[in-house]
LOVEX-164998 format. One record per residue: x, y, z of N, C-alpha, C, O in turn; residue in one letter; residue number from 1. Coordinates in pm, 1 decimal. Layout:
REM residues N
+----------+----------+----------+----------+----------+----------+----------+----------+----------+----------+----------+----------+---+-----+
:     n_xx :     n_yy :     n_zz :    ca_xx :    ca_yy :    ca_zz :     c_xx :     c_yy :     c_zz :     o_xx :     o_yy :     o_zz : r :   k :
+----------+----------+----------+----------+----------+----------+----------+----------+----------+----------+----------+----------+---+-----+
:        X :        Y :        Z :        X :        Y :        Z :        X :        Y :        Z :        X :        Y :        Z : A : NUM :
...
+----------+----------+----------+----------+----------+----------+----------+----------+----------+----------+----------+----------+---+-----+
//
This chain:
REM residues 127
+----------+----------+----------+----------+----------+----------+----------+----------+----------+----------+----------+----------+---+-----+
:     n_xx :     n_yy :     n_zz :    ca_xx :    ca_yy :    ca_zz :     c_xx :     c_yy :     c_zz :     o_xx :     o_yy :     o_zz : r :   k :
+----------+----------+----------+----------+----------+----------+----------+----------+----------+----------+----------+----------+---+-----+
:   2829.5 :  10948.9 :   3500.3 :   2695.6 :  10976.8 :   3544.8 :   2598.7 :  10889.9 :   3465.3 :   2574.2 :  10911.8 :   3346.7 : X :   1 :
:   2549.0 :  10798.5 :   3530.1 :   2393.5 :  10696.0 :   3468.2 :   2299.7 :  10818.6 :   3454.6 :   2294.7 :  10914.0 :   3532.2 : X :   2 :
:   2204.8 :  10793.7 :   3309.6 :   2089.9 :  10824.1 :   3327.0 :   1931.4 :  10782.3 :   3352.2 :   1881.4 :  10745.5 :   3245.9 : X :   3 :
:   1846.9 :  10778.1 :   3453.2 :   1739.7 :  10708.3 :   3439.8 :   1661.8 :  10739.8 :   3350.4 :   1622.3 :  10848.4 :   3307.8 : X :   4 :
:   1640.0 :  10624.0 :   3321.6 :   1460.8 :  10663.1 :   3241.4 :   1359.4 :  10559.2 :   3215.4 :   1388.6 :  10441.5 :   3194.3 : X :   5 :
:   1227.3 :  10611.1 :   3217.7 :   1095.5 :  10509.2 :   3245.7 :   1081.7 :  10467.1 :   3116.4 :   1096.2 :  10531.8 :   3012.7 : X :   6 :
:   1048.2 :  10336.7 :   3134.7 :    977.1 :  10235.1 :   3060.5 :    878.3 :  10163.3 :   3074.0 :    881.2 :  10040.5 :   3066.0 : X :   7 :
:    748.0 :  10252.8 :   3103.2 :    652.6 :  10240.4 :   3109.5 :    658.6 :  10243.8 :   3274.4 :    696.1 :  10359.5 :   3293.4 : X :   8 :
:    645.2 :  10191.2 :   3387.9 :    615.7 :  10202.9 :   3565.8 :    727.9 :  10161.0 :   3564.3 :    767.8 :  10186.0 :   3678.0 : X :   9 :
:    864.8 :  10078.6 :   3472.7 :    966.8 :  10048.0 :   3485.0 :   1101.2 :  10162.4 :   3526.9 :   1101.1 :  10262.7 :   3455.6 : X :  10 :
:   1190.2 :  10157.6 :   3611.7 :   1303.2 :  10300.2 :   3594.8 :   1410.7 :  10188.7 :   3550.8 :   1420.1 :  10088.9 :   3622.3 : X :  11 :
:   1469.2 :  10197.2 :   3468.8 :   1629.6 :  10151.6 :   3407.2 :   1769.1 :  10266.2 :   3364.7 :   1755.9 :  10361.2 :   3287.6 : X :  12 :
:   1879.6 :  10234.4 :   3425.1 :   1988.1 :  10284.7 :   3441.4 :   2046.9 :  10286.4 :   3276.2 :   2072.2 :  10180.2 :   3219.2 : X :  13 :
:   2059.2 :  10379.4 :   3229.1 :   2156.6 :  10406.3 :   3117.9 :   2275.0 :  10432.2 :   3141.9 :   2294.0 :  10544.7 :   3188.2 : X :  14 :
:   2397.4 :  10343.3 :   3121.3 :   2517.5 :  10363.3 :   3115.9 :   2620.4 :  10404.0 :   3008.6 :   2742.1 :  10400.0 :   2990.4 : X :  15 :
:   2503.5 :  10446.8 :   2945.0 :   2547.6 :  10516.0 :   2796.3 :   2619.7 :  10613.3 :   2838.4 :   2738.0 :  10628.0 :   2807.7 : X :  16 :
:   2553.0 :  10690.8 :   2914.7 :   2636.8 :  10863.7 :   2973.2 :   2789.7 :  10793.8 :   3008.3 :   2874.7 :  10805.7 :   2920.1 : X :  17 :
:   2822.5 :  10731.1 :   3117.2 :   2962.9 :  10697.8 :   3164.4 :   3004.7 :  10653.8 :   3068.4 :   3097.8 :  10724.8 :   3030.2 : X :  18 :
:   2978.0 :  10526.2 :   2967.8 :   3054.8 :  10472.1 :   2886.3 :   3128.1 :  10593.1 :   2769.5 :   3244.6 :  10604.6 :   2731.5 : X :  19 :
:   3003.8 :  10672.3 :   2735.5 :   3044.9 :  10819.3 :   2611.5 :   3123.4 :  10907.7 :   2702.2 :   3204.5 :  10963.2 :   2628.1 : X :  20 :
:   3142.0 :  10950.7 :   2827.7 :   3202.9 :  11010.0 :   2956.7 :   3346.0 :  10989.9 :   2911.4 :   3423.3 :  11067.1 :   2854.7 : X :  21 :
:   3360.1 :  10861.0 :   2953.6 :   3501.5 :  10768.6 :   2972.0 :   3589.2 :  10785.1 :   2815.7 :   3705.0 :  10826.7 :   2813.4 : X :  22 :
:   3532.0 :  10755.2 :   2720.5 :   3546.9 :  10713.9 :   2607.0 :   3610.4 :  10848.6 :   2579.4 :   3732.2 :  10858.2 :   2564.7 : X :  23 :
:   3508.4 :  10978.6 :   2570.5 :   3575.6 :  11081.9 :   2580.7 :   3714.5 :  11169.1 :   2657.6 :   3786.4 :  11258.5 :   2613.0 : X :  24 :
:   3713.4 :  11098.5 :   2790.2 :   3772.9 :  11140.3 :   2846.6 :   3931.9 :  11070.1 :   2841.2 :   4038.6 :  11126.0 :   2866.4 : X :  25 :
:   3913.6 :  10963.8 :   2809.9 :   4016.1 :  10862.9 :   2729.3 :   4058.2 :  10890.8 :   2632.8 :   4180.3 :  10875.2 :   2635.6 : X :  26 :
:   4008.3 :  10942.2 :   2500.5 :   4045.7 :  10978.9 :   2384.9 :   4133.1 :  11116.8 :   2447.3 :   4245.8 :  11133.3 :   2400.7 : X :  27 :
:   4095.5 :  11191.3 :   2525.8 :   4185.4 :  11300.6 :   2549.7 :   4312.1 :  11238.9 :   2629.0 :   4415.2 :  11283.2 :   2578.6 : X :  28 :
:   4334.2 :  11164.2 :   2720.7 :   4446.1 :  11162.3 :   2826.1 :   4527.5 :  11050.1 :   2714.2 :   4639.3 :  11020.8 :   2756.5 : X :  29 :
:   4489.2 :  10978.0 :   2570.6 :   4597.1 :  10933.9 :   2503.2 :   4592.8 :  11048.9 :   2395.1 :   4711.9 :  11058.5 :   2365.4 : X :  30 :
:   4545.0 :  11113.9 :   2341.8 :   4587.2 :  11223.4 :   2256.7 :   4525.5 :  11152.0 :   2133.8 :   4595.8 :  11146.7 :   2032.9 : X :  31 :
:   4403.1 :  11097.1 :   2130.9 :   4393.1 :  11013.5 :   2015.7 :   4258.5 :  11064.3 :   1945.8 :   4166.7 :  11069.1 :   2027.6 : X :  32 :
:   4227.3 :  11097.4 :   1836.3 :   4088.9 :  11138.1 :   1801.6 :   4006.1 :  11060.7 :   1770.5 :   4052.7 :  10946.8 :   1768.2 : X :  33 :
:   3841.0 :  11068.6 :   1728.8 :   3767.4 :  10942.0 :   1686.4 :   3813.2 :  10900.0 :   1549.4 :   3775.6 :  10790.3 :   1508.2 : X :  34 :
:   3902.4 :  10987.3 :   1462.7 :   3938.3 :  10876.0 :   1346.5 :   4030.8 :  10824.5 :   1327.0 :   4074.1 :  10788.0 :   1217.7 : X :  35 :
:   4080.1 :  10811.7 :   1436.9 :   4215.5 :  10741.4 :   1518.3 :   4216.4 :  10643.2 :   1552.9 :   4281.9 :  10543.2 :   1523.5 : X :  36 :
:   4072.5 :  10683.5 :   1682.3 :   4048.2 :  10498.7 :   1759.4 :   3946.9 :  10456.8 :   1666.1 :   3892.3 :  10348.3 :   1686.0 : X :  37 :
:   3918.0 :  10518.5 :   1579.1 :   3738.3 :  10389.0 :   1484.2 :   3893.9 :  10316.6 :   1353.7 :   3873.1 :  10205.7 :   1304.3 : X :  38 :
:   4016.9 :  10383.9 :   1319.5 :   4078.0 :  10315.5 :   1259.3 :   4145.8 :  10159.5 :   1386.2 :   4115.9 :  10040.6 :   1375.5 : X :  39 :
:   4227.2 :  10216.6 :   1479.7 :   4299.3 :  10117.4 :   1561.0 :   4154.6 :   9994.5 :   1635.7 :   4174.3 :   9882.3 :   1682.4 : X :  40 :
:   4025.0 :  10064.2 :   1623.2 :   3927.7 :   9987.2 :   1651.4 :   3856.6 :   9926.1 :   1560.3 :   3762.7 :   9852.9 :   1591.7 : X :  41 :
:   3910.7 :   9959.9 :   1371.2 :   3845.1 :   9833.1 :   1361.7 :   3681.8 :   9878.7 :   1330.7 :   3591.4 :   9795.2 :   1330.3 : X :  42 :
:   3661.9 :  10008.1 :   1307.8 :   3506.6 :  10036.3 :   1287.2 :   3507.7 :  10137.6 :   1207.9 :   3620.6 :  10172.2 :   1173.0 : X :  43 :
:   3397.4 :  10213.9 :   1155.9 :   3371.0 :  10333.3 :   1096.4 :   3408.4 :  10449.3 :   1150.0 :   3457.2 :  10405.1 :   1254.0 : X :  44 :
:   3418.2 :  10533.0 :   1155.0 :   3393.4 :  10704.0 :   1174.0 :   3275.7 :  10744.5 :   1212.9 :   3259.8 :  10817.6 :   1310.6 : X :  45 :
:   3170.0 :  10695.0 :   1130.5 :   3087.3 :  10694.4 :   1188.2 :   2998.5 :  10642.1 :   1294.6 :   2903.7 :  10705.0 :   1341.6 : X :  46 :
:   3045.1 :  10490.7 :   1338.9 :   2983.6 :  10425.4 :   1388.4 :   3055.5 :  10482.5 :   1518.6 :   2959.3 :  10502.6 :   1592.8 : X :  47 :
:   3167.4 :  10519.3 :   1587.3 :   3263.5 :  10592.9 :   1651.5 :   3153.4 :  10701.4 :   1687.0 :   3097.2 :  10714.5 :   1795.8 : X :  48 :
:   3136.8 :  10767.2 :   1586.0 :   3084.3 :  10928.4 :   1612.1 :   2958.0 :  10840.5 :   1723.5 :   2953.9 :  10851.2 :   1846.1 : X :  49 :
:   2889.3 :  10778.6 :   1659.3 :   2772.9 :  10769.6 :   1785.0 :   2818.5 :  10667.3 :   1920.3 :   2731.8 :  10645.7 :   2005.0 : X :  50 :
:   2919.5 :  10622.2 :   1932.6 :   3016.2 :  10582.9 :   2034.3 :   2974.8 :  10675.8 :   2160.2 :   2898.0 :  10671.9 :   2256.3 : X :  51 :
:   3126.0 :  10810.5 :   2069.6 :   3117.9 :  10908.3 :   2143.4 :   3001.2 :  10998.9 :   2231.7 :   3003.3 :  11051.0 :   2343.2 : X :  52 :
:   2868.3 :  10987.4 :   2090.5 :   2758.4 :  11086.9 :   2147.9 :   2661.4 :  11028.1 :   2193.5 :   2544.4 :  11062.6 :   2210.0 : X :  53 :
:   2726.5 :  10918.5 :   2217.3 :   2614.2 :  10792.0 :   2320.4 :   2484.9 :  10733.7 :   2293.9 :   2392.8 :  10685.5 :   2359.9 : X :  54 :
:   2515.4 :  10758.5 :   2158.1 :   2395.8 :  10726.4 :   2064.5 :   2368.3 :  10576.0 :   2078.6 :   2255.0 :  10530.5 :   2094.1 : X :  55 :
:   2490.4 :  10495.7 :   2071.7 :   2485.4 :  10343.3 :   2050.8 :   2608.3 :  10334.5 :   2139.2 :   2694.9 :  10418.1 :   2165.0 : X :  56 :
:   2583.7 :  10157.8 :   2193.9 :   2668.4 :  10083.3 :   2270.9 :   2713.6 :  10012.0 :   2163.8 :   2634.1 :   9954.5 :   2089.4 : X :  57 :
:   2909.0 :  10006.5 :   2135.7 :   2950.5 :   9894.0 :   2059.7 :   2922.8 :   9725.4 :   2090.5 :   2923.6 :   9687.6 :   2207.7 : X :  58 :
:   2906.8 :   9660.8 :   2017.2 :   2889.0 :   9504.9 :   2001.5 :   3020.9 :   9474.0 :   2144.9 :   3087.8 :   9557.0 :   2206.3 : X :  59 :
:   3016.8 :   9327.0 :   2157.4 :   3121.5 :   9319.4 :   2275.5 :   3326.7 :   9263.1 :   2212.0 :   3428.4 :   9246.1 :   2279.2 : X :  60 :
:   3303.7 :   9253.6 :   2076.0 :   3437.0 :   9222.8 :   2030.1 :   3465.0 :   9425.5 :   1987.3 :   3579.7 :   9470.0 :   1991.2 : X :  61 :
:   3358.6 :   9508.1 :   1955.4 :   3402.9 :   9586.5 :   1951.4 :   3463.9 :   9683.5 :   2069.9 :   3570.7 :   9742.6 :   2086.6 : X :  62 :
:   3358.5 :   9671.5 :   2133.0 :   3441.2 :   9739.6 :   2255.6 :   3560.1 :   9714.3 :   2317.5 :   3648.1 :   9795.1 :   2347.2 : X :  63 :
:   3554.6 :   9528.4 :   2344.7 :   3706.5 :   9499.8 :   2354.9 :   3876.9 :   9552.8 :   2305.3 :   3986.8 :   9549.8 :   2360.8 : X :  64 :
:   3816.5 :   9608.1 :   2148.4 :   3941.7 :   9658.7 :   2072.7 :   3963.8 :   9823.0 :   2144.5 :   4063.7 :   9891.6 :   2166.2 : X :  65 :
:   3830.6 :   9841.1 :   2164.7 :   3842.1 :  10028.2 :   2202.3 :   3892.8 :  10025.9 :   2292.7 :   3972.7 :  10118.8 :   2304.6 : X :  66 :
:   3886.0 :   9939.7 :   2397.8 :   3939.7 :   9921.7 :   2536.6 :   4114.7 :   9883.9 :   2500.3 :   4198.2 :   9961.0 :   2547.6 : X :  67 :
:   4144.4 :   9809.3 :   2447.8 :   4269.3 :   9763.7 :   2417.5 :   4368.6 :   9907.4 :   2332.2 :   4480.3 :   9944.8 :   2367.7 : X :  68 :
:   4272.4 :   9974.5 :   2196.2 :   4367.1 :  10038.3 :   2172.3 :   4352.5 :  10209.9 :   2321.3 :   4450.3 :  10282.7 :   2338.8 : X :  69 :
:   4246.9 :  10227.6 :   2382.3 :   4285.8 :  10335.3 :   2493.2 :   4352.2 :  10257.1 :   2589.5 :   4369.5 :  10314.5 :   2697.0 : X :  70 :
:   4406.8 :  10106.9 :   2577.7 :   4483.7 :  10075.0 :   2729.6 :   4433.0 :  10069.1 :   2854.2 :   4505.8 :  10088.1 :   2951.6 : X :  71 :
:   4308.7 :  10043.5 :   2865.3 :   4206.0 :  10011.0 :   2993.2 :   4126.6 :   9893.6 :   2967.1 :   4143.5 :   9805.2 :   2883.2 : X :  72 :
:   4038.0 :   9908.4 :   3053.0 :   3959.0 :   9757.5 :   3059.0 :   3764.5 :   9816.5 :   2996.7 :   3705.0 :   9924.3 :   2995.4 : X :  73 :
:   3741.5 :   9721.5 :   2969.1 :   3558.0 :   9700.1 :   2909.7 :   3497.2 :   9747.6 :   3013.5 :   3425.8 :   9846.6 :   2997.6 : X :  74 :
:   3510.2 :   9692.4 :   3135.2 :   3475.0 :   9686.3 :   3292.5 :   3441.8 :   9862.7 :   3310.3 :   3337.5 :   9922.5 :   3337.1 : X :  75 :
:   3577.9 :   9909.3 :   3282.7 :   3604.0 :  10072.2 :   3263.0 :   3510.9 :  10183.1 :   3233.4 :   3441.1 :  10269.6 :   3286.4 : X :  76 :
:   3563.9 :  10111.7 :   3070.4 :   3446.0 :  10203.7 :   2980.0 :   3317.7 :  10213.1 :   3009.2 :   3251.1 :  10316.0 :   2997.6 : X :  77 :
:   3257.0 :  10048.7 :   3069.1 :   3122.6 :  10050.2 :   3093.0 :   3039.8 :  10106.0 :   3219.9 :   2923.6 :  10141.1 :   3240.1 : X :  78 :
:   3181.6 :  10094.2 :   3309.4 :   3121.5 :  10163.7 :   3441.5 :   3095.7 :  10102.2 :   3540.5 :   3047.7 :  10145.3 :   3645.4 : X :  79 :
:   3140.0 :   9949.0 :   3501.0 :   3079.5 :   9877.7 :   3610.2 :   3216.7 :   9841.6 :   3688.0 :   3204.6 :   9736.3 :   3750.5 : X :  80 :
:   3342.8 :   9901.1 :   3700.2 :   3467.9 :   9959.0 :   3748.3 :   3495.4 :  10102.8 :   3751.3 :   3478.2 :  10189.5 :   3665.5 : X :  81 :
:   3541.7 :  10107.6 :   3869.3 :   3611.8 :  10263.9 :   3870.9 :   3803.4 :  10207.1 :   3834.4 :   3874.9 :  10297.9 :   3792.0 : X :  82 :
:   3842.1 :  10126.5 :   3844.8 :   3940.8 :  10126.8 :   3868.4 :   4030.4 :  10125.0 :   3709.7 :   4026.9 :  10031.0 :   3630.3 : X :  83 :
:   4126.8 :  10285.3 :   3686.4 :   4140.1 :  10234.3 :   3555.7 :   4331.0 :  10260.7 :   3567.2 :   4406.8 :  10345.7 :   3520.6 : X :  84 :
:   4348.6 :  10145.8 :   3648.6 :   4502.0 :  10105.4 :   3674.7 :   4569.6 :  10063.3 :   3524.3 :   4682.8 :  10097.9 :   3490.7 : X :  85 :
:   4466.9 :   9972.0 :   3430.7 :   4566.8 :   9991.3 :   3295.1 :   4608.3 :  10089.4 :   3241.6 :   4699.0 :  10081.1 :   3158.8 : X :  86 :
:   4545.3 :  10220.7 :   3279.8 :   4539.3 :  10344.4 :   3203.1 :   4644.2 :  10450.2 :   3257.4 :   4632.9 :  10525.9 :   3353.8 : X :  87 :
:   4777.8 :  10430.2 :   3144.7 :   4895.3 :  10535.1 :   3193.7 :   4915.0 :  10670.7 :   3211.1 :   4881.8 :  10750.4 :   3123.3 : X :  88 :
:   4973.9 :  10711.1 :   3332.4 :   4903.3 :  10844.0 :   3340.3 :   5066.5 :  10923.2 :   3297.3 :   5178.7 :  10873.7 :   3286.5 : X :  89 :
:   5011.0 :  11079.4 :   3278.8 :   5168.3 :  11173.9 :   3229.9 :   5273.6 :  11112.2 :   3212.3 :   5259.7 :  11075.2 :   3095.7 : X :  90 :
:   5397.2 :  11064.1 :   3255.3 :   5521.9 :  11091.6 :   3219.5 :   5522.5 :  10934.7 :   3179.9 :   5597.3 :  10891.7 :   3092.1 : X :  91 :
:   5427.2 :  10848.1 :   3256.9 :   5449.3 :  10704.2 :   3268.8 :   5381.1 :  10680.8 :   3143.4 :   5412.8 :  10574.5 :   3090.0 : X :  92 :
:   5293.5 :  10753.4 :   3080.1 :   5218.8 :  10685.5 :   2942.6 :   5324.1 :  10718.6 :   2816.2 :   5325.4 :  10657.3 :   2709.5 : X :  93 :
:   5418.0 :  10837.4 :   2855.6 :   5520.7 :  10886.4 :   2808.3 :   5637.1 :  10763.7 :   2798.0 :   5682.5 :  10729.9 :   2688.7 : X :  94 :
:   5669.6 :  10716.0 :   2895.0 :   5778.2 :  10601.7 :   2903.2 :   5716.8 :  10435.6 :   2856.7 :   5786.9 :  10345.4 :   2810.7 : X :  95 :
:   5528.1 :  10427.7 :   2891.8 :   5560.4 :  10306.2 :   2835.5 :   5505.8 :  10310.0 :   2677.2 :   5484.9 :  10197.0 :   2633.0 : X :  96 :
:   5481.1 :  10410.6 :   2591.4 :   5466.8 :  10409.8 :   2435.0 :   5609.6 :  10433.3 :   2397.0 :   5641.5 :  10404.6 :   2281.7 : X :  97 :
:   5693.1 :  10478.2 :   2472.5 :   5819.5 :  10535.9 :   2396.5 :   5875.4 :  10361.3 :   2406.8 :   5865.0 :  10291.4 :   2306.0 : X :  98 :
:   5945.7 :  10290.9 :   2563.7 :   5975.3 :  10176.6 :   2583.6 :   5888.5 :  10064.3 :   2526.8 :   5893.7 :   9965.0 :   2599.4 : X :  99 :
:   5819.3 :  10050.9 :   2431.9 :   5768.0 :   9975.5 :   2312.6 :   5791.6 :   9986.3 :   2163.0 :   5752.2 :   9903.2 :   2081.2 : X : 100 :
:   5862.6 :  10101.4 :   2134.1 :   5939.1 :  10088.8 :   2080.2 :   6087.9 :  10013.4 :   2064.6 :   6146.7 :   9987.4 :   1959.7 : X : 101 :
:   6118.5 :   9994.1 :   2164.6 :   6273.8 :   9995.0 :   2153.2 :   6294.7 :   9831.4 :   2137.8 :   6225.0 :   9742.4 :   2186.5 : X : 102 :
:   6426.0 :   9818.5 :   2045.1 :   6462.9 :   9667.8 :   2059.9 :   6490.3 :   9618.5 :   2152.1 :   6481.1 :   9674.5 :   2261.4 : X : 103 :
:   6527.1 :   9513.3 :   2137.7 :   6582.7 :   9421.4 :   2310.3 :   6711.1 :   9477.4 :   2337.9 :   6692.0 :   9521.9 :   2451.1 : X : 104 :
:   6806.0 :   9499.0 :   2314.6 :   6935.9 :   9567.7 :   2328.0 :   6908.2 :   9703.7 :   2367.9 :   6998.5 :   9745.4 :   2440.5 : X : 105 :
:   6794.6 :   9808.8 :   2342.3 :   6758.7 :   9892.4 :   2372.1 :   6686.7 :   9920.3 :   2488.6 :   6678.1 :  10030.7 :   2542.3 : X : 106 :
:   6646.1 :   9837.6 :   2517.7 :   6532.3 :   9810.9 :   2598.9 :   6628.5 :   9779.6 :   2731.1 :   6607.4 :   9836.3 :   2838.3 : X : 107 :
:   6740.2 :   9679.9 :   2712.0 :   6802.4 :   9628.8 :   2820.2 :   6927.1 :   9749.7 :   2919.3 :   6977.0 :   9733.7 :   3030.7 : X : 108 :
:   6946.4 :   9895.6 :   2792.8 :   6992.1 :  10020.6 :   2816.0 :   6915.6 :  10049.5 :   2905.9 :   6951.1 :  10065.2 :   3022.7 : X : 109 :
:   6761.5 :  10064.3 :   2850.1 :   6692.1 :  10141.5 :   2954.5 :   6685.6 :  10127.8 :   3079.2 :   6691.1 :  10200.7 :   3178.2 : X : 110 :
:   6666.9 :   9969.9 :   3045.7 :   6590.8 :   9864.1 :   3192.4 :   6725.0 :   9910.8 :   3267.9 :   6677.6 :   9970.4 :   3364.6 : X : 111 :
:   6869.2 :   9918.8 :   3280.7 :   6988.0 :   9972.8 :   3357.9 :   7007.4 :  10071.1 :   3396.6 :   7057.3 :  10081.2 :   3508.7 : X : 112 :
:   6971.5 :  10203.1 :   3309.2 :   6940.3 :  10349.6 :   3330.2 :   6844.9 :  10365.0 :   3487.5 :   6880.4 :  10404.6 :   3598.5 : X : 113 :
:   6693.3 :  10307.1 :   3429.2 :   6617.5 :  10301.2 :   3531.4 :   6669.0 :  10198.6 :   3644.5 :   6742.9 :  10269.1 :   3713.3 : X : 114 :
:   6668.8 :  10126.9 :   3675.0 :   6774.8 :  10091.7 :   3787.2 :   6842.6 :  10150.3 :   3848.5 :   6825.2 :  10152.5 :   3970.3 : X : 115 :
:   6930.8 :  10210.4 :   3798.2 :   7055.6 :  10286.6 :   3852.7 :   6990.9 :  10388.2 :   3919.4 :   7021.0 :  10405.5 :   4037.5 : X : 116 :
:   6871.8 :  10489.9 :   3845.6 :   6822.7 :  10614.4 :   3875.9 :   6724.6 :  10550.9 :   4002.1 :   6730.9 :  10622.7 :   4102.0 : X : 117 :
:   6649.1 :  10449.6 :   4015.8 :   6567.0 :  10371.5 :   4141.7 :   6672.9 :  10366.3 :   4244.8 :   6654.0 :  10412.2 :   4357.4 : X : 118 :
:   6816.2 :  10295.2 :   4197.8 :   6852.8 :  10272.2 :   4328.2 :   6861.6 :  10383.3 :   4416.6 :   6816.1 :  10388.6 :   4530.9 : X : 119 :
:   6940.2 :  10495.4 :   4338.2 :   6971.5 :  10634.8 :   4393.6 :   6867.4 :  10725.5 :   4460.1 :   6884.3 :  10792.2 :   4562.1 : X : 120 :
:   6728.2 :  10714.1 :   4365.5 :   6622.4 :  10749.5 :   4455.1 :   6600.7 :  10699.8 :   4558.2 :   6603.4 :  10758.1 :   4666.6 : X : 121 :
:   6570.5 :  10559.7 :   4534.9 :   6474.2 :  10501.3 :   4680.9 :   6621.4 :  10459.4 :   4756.0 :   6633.1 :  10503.8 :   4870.2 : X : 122 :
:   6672.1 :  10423.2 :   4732.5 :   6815.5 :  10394.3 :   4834.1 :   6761.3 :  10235.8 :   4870.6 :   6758.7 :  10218.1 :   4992.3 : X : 123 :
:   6722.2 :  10129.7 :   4799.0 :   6651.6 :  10022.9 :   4874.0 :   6819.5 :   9943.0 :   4819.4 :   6906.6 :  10008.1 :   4761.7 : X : 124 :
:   6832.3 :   9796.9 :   4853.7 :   6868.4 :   9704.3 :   4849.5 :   6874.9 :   9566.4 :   4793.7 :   6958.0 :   9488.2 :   4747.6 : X : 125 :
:   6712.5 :   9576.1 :   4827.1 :   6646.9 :   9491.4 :   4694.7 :   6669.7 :   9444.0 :   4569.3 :   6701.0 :   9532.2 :   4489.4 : X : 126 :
:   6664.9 :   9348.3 :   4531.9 :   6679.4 :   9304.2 :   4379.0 :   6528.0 :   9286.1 :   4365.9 :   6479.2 :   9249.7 :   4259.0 : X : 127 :
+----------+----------+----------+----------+----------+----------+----------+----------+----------+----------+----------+----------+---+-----+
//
């Protein structure tokens, strides 16, 4: 949700609300708190806290990192996208933090597991 407000006979769109919206609503669907992402981002605690309460818009290398460590795009956070396809949802944000872990030998288990379990589902043919 934008908020308007006058500047003098001027009306201008605040995208503070969506960006603190998102940000919030992001910090919940990765399980991550603000002294979580102001560490993986690279900023204060405090400077975070007014992130969140929409006090201030981060600089543009900062936001970039906030965007990178919640796994979405700037575009996102800021509102000027709805689309937040980087952003993994239940079981799949589950499989791709766990499958980043794993070594290449591990990884190449999985990548066969899942295969096997695709073919049987979808029944396709495909390579």
């Amino acid at each position: 949700m934008s908020i308007i407000r006058k500047r003098g006979n001027e009306r201008t769109v605040d995208n503070m609300s969506v960006f603190s919206e998102r940000l919030i609503a992001l910090m919940k669907q990765n399980r991550i708190n603000q002294k979580e992402l102001a560490q993986k981002a690279g900023v204060t605690e405090s400077a975070m806290s007014y992130y969140v309460k929409g006090d201030r818009t981060p600089r543009s290398d900062v936001l970039t990192r906030i965007a990178k460590a919640l796994e979405t795009t700037t575009d996102y956070l800021l509102g000027t996208s709805e689309s937040v396809s980087e952003v993994p949802r239940g079981e799949l944000q589950y499989l791709q933090r766990n499958l980043g872990k794993l070594d290449s030998d591990q990884l190449k288990k999985a990548e066969n597991i899942l295969k096997a379990a695709f073919d049987d589902i979808f029944d396709d043919d495909e390579e």
